[in-house]
PDB file with one MODEL, atoms N, CA, C and O in Angstrom:
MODEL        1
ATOM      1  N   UNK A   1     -39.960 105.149 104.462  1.00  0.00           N
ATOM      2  CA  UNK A   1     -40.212 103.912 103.750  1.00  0.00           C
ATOM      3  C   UNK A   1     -40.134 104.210 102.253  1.00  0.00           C
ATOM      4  O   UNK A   1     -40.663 105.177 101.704  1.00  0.00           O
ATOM      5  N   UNK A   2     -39.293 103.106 101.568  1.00  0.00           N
ATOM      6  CA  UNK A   2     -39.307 103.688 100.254  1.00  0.00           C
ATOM      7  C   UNK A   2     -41.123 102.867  99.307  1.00  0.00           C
ATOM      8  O   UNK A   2     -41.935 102.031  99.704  1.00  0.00           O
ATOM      9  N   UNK A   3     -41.035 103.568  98.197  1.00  0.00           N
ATOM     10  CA  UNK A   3     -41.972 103.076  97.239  1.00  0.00           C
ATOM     11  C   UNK A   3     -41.437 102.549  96.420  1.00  0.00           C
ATOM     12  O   UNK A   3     -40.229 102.759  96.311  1.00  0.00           O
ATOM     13  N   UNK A   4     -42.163 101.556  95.405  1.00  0.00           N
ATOM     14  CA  UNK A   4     -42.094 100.576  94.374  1.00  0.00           C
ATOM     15  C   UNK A   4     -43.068 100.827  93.864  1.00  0.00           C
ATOM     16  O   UNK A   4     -44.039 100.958  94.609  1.00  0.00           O
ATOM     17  N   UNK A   5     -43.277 101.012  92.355  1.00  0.00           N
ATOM     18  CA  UNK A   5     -44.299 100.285  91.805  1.00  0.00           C
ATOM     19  C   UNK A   5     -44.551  99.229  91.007  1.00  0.00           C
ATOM     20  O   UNK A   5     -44.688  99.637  89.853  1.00  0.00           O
ATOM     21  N   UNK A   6     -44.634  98.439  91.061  1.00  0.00           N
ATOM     22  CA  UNK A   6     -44.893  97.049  90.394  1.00  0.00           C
ATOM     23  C   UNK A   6     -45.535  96.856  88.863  1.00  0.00           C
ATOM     24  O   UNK A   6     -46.204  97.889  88.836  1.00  0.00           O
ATOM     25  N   UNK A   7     -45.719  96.368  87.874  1.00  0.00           N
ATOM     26  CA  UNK A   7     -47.084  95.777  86.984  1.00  0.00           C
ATOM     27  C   UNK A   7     -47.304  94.344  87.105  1.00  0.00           C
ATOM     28  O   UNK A   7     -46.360  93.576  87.286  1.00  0.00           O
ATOM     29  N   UNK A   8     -48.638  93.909  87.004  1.00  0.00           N
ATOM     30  CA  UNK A   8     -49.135  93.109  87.321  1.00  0.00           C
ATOM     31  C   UNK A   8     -50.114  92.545  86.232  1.00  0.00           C
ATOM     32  O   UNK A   8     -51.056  93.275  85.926  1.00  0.00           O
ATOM     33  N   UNK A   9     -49.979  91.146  85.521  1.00  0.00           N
ATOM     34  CA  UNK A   9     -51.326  90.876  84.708  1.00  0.00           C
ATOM     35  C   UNK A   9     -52.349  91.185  85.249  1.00  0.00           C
ATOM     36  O   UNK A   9     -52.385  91.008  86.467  1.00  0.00           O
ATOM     37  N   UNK A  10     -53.369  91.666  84.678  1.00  0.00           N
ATOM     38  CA  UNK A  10     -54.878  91.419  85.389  1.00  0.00           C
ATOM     39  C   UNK A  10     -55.014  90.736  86.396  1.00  0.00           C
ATOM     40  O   UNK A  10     -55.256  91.078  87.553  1.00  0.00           O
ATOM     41  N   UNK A  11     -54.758  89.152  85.679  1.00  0.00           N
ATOM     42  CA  UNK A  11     -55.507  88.313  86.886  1.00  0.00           C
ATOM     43  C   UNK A  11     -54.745  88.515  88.065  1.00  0.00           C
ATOM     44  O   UNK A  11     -55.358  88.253  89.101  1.00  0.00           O
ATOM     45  N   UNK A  12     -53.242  89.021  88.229  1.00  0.00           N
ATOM     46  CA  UNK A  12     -52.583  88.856  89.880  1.00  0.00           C
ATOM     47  C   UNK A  12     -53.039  89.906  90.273  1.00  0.00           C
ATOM     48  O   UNK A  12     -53.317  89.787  91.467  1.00  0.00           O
ATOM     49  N   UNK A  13     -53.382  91.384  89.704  1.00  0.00           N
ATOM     50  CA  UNK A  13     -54.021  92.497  90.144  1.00  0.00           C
ATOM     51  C   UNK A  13     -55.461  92.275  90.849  1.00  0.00           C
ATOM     52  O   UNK A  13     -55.942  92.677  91.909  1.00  0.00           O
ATOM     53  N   UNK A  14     -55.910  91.509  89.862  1.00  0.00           N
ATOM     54  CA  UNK A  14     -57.459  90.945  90.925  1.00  0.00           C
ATOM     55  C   UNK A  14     -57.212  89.560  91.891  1.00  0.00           C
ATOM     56  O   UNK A  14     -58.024  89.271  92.771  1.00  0.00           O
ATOM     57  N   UNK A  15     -56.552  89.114  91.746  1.00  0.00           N
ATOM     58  CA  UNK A  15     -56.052  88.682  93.021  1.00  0.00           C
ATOM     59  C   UNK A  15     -55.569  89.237  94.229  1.00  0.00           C
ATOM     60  O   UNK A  15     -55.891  88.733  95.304  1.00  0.00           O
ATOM     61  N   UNK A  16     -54.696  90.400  94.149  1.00  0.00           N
ATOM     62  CA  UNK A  16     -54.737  91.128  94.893  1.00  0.00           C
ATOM     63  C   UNK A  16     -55.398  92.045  95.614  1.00  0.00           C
ATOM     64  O   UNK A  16     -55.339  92.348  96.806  1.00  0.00           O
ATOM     65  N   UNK A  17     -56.105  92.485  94.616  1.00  0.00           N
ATOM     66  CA  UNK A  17     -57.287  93.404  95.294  1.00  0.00           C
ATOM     67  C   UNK A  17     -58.625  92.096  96.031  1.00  0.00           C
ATOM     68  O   UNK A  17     -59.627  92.323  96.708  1.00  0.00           O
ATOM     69  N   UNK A  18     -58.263  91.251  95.706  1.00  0.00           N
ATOM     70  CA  UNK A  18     -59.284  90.229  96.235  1.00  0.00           C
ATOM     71  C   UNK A  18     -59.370  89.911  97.634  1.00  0.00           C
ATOM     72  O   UNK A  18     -60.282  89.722  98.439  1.00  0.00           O
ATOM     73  N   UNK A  19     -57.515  89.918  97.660  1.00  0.00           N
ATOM     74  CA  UNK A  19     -56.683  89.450  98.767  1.00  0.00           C
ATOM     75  C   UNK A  19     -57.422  90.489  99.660  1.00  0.00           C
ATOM     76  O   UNK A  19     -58.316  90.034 100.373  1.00  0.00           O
ATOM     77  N   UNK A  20     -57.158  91.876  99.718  1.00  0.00           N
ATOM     78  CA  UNK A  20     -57.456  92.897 100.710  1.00  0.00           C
ATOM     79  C   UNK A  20     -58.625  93.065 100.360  1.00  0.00           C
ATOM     80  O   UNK A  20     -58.905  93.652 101.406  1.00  0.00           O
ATOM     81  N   UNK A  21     -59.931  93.075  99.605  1.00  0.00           N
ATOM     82  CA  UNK A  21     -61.047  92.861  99.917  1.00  0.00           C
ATOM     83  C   UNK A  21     -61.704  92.111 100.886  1.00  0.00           C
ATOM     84  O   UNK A  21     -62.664  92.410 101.597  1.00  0.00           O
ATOM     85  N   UNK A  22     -60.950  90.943 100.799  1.00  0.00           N
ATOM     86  CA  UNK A  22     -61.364  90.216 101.944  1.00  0.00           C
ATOM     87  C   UNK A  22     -61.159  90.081 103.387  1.00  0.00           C
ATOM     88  O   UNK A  22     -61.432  89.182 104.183  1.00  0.00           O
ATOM     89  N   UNK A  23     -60.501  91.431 103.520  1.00  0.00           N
ATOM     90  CA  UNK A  23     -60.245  92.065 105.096  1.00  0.00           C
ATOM     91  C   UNK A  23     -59.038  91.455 105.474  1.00  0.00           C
ATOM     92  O   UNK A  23     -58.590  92.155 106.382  1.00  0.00           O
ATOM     93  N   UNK A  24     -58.193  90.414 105.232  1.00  0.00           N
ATOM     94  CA  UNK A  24     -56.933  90.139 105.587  1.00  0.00           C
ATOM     95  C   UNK A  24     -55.978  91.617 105.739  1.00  0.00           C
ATOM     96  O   UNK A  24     -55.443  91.954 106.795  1.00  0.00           O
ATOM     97  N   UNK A  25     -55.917  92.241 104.705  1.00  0.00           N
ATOM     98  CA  UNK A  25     -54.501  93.399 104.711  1.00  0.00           C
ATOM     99  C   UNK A  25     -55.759  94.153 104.525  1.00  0.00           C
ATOM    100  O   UNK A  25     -56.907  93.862 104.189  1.00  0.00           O
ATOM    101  N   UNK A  26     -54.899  95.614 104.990  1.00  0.00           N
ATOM    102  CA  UNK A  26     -55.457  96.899 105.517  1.00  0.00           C
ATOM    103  C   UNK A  26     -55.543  97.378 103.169  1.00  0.00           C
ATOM    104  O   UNK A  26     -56.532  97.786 102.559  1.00  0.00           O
ATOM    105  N   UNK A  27     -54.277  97.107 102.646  1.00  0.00           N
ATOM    106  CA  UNK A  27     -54.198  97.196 101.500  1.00  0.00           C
ATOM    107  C   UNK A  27     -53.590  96.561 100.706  1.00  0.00           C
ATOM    108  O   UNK A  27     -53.579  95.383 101.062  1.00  0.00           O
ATOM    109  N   UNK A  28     -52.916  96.765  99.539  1.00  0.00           N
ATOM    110  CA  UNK A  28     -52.421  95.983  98.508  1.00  0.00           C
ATOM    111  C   UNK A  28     -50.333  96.312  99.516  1.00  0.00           C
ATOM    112  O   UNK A  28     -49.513  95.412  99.695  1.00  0.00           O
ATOM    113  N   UNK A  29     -50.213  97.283  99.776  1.00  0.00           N
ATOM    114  CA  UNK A  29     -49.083  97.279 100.012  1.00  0.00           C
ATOM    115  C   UNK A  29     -48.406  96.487 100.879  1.00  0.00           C
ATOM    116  O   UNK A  29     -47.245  96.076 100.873  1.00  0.00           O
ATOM    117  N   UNK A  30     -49.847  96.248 102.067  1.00  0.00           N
ATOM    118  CA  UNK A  30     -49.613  95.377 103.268  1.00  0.00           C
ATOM    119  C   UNK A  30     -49.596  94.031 103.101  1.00  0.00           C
ATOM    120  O   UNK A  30     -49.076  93.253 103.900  1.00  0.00           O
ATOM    121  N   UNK A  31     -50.221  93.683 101.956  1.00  0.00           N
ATOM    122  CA  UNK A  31     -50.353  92.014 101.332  1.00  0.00           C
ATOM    123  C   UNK A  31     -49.280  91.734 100.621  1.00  0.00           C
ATOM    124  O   UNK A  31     -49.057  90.558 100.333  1.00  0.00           O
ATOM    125  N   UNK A  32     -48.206  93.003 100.103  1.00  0.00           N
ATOM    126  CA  UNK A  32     -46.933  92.743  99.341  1.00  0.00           C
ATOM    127  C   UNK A  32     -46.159  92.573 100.285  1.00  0.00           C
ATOM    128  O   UNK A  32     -45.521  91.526 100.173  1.00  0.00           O
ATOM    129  N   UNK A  33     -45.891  93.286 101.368  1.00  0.00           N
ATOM    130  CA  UNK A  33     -45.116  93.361 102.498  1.00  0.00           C
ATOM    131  C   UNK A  33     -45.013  91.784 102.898  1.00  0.00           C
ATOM    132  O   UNK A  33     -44.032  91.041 102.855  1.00  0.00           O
ATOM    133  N   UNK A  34     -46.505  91.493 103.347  1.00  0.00           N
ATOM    134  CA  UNK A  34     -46.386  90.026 103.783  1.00  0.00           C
ATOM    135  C   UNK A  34     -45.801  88.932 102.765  1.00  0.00           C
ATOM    136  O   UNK A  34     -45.136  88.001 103.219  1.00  0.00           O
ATOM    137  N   UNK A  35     -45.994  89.019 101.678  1.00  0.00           N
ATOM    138  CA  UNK A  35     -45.741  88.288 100.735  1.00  0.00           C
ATOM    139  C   UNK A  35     -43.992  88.079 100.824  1.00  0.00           C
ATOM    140  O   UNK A  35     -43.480  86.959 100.823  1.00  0.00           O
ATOM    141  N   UNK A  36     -43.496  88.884 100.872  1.00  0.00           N
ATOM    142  CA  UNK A  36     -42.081  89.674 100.773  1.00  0.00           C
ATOM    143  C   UNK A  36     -41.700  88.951 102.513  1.00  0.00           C
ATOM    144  O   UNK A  36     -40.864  88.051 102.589  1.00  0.00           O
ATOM    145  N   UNK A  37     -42.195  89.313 103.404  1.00  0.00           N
ATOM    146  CA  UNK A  37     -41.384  88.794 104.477  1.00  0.00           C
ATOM    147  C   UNK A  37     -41.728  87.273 104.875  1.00  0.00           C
ATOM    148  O   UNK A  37     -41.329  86.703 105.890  1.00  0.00           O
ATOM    149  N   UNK A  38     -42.593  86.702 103.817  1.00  0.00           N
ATOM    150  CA  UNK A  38     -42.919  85.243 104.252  1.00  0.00           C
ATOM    151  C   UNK A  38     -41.941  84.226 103.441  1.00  0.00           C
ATOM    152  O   UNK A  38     -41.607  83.098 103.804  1.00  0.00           O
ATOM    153  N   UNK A  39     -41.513  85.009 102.081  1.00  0.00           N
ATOM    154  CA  UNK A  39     -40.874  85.056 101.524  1.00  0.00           C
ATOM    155  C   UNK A  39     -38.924  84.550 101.778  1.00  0.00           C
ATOM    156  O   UNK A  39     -38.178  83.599 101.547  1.00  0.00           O
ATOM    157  N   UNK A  40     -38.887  85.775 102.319  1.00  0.00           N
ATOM    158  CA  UNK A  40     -37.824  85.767 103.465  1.00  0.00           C
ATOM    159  C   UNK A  40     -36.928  84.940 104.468  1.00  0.00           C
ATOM    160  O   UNK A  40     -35.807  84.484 104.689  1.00  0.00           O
ATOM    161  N   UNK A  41     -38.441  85.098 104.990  1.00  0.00           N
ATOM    162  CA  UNK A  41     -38.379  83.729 106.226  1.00  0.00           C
ATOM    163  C   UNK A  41     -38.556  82.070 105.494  1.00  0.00           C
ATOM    164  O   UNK A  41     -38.139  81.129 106.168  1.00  0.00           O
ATOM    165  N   UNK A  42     -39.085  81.829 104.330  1.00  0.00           N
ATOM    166  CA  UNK A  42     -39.125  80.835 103.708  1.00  0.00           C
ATOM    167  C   UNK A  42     -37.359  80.400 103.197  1.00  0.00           C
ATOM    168  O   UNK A  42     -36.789  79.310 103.235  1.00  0.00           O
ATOM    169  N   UNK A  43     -36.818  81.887 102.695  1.00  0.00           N
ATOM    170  CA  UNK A  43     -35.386  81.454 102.057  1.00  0.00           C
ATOM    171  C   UNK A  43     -34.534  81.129 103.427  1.00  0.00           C
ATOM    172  O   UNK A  43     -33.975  80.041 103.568  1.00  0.00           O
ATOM    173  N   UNK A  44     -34.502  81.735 104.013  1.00  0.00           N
ATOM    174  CA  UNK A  44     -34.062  81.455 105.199  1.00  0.00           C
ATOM    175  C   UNK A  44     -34.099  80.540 106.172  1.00  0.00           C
ATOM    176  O   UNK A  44     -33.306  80.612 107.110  1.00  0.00           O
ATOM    177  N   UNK A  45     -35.005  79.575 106.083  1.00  0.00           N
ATOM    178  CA  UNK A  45     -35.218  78.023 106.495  1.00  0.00           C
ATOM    179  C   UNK A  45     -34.911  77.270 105.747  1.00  0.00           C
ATOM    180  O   UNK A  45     -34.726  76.124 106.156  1.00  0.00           O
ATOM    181  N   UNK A  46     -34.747  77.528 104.534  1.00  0.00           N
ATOM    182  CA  UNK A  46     -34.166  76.339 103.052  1.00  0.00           C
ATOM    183  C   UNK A  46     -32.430  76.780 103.234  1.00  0.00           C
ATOM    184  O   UNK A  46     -31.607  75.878 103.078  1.00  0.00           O
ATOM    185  N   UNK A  47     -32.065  77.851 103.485  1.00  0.00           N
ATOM    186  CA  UNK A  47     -30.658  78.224 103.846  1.00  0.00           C
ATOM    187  C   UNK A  47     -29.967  77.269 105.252  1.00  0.00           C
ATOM    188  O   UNK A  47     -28.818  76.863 105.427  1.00  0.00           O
ATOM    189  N   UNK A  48     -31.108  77.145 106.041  1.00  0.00           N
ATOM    190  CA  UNK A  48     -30.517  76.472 107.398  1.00  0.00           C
ATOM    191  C   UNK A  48     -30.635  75.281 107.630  1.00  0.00           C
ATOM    192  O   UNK A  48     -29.927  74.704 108.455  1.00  0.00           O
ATOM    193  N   UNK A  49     -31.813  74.546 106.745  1.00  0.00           N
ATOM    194  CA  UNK A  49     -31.650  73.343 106.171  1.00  0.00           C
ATOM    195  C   UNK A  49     -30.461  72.859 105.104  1.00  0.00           C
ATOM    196  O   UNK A  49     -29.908  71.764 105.008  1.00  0.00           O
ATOM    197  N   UNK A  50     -30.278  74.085 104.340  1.00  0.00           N
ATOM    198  CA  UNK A  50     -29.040  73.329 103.520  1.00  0.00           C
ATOM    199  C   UNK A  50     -27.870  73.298 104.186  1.00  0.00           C
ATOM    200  O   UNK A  50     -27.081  72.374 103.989  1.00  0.00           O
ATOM    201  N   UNK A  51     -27.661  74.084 104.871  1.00  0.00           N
ATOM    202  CA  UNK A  51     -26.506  74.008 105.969  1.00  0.00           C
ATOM    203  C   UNK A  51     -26.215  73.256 106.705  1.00  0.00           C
ATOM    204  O   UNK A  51     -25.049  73.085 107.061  1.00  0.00           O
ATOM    205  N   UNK A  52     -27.602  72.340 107.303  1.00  0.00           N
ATOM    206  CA  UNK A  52     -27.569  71.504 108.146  1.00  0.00           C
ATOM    207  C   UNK A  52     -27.058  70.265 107.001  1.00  0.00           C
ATOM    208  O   UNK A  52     -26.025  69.649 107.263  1.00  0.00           O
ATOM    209  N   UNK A  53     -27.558  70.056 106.181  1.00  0.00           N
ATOM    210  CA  UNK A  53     -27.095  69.202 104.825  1.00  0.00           C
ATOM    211  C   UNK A  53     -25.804  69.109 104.860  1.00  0.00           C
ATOM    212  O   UNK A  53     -25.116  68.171 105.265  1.00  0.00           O
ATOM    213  N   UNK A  54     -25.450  70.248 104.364  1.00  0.00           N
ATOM    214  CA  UNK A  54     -23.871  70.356 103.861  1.00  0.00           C
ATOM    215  C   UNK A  54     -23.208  69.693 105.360  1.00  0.00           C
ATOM    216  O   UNK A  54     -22.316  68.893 105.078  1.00  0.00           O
ATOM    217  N   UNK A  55     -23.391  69.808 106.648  1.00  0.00           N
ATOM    218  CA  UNK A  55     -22.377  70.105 107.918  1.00  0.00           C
ATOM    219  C   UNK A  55     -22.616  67.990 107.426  1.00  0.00           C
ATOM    220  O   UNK A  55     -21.730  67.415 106.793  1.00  0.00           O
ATOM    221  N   UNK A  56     -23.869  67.270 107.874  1.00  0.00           N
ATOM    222  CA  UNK A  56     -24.152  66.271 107.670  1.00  0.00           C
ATOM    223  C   UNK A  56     -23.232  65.644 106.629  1.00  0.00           C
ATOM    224  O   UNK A  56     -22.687  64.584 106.940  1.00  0.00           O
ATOM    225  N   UNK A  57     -23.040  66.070 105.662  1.00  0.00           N
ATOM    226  CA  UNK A  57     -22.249  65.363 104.181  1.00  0.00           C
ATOM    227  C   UNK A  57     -21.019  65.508 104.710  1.00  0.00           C
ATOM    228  O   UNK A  57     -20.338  64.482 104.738  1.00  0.00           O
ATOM    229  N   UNK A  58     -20.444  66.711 105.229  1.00  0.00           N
ATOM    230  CA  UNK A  58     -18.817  67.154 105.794  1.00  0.00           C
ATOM    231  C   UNK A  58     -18.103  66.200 106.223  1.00  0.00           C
ATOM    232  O   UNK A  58     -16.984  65.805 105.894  1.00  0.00           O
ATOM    233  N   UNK A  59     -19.302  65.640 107.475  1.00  0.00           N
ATOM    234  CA  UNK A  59     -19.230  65.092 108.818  1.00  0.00           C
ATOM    235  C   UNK A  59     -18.750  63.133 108.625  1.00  0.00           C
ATOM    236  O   UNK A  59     -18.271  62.249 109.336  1.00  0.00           O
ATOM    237  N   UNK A  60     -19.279  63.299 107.158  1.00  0.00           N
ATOM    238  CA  UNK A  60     -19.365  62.066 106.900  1.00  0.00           C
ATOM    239  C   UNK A  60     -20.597  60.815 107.111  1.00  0.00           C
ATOM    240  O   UNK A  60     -20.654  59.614 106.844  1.00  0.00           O
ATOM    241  N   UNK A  61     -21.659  61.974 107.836  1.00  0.00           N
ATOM    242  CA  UNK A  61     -22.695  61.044 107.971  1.00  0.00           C
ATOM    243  C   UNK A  61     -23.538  60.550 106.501  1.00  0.00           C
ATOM    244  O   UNK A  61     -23.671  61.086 105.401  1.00  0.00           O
ATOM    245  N   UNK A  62     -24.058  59.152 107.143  1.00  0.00           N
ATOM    246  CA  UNK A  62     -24.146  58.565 105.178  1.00  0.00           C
ATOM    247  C   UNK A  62     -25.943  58.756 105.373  1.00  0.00           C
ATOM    248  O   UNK A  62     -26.740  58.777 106.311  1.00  0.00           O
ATOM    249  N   UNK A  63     -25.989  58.884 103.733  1.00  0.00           N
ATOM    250  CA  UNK A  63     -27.905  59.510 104.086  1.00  0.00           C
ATOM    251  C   UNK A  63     -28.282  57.925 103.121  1.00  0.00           C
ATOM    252  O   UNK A  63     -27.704  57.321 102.218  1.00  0.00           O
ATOM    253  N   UNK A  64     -29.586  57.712 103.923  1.00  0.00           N
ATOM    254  CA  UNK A  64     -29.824  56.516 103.703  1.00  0.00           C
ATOM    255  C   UNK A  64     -31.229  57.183 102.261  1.00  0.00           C
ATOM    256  O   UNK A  64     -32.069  58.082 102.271  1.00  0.00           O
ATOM    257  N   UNK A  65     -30.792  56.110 101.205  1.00  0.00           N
ATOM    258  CA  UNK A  65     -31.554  56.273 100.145  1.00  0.00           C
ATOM    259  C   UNK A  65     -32.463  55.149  99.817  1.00  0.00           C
ATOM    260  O   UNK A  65     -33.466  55.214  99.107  1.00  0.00           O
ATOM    261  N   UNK A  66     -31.912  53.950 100.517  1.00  0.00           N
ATOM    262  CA  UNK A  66     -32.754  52.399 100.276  1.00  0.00           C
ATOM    263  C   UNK A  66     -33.116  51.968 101.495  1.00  0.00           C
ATOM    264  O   UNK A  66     -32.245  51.188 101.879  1.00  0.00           O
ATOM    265  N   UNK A  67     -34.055  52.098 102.379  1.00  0.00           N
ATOM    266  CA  UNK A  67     -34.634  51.604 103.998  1.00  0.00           C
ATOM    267  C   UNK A  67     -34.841  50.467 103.507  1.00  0.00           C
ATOM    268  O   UNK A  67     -33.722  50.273 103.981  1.00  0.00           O
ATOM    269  N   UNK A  68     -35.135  49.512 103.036  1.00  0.00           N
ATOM    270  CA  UNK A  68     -34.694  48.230 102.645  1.00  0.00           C
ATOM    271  C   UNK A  68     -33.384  47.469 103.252  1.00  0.00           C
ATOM    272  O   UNK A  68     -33.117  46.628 104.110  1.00  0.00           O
ATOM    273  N   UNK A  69     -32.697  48.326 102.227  1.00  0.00           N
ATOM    274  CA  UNK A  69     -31.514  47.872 102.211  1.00  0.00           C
ATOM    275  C   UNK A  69     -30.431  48.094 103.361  1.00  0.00           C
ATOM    276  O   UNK A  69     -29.503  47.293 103.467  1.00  0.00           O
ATOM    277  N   UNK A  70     -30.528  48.970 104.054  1.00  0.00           N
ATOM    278  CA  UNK A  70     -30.111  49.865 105.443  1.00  0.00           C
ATOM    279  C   UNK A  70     -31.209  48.723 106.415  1.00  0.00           C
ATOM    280  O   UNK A  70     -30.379  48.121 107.096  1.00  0.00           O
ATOM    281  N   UNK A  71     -32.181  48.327 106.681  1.00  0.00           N
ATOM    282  CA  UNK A  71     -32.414  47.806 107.805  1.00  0.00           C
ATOM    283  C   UNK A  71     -31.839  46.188 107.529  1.00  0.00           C
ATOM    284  O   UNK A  71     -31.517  45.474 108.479  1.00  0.00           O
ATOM    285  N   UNK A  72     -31.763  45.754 106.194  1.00  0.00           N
ATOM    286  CA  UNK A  72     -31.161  44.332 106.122  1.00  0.00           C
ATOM    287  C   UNK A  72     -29.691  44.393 106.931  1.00  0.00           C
ATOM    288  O   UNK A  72     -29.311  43.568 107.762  1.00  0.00           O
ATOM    289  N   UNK A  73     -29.059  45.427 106.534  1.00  0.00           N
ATOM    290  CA  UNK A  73     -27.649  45.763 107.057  1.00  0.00           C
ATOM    291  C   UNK A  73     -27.240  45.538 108.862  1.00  0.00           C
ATOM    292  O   UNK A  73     -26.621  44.830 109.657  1.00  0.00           O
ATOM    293  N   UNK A  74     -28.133  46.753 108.729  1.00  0.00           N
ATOM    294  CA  UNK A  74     -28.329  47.230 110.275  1.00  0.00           C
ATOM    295  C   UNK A  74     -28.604  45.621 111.510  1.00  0.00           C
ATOM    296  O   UNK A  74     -27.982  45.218 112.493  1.00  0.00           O
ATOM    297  N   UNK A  75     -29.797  45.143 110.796  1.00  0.00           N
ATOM    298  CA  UNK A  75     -30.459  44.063 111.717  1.00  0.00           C
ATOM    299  C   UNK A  75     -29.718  42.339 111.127  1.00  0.00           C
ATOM    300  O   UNK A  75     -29.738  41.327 111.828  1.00  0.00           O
ATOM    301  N   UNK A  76     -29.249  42.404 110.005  1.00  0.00           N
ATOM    302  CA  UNK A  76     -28.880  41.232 108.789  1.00  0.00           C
ATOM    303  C   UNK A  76     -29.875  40.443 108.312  1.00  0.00           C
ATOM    304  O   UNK A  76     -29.494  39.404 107.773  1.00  0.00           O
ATOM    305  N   UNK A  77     -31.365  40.697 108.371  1.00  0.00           N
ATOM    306  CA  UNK A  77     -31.933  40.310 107.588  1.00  0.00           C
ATOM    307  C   UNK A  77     -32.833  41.076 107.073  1.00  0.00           C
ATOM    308  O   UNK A  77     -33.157  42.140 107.601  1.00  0.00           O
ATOM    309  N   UNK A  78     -33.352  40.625 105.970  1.00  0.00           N
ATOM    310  CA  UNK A  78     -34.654  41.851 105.263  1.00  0.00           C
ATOM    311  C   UNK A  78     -35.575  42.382 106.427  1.00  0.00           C
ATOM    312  O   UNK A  78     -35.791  41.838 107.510  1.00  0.00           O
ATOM    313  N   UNK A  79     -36.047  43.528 105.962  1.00  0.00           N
ATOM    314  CA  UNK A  79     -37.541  43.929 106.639  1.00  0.00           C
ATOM    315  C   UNK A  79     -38.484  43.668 106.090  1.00  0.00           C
ATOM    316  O   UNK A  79     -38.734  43.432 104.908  1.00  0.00           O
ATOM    317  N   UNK A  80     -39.198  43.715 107.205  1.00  0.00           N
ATOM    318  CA  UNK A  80     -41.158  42.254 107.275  1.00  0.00           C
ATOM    319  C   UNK A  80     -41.359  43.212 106.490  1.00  0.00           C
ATOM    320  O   UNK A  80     -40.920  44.358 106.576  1.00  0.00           O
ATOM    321  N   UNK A  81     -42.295  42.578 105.394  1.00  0.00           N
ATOM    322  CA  UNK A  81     -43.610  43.320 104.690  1.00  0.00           C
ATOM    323  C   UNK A  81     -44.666  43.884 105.360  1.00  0.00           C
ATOM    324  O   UNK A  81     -44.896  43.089 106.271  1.00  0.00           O
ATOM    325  N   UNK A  82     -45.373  44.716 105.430  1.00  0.00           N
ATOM    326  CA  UNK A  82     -46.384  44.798 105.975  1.00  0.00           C
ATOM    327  C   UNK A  82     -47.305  44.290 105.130  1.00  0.00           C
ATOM    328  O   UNK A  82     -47.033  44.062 103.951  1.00  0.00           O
ATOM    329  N   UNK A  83     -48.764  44.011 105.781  1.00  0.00           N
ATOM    330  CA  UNK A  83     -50.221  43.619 105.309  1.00  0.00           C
ATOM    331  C   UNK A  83     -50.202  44.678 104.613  1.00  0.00           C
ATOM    332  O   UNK A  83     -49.689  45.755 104.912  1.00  0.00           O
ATOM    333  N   UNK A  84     -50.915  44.314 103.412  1.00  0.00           N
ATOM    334  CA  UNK A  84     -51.522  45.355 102.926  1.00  0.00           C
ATOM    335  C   UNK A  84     -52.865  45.721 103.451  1.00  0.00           C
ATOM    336  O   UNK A  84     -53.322  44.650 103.851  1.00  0.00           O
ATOM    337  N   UNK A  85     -53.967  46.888 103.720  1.00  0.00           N
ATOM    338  CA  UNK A  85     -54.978  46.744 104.096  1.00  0.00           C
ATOM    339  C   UNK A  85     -55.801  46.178 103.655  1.00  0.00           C
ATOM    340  O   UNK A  85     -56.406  45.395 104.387  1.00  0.00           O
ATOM    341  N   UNK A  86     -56.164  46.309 102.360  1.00  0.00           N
ATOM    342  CA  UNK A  86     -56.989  45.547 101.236  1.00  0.00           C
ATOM    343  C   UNK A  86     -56.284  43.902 102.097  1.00  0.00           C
ATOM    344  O   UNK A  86     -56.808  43.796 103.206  1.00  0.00           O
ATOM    345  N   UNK A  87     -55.808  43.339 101.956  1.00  0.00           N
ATOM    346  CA  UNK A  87     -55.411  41.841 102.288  1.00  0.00           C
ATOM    347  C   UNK A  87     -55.859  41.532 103.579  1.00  0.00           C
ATOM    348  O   UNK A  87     -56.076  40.333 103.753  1.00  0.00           O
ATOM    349  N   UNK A  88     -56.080  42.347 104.628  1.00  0.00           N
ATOM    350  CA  UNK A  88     -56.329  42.181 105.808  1.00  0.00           C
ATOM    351  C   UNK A  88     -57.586  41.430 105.598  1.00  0.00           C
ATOM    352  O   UNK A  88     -58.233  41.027 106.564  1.00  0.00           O
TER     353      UNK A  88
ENDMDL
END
């Protein structure tokens, strides 16, 4: 396994040591690790969402920006208001 060493302001250093004080990670390395593979897995769901985006735009499917205006279409007349609760 390789090493890194990092610097850190104060306050993320005591955040960190806070982090594994509080029994979550064994240490500071194991709370970077996690940080780093949650990380990861975060870019990697915004990657497969944009993909799914892009295939959607390709495809020609149209993304609805006005639900208003898309259900007048859809049905040909406006959509009901709802009550407001306060009015109820």
């Amino acid at each position: 396994m390789a090493t890194m060493n990092i610097s850190l302001p104060d306050e993320m250093k005591e955040w960190v040591e806070a982090q594994v004080g509080g029994g979550s990670f064994a240490n500071a390395s194991d709370y970077m690790r996690d940080l780093v593979r949650h990380d990861q897995e975060r870019k990697a769901a915004i990657a497969k969402l944009q993909a799914l985006v892009d295939e959607a735009r390709a495809s020609g499917s149209r993304v609805i920006t006005d639900l208003d205006a898309y259900f007048e279409e859809i049905t040909g007349r406006p959509r009901p208001k709802l009550k407001s609760i306060d009015a109820a």
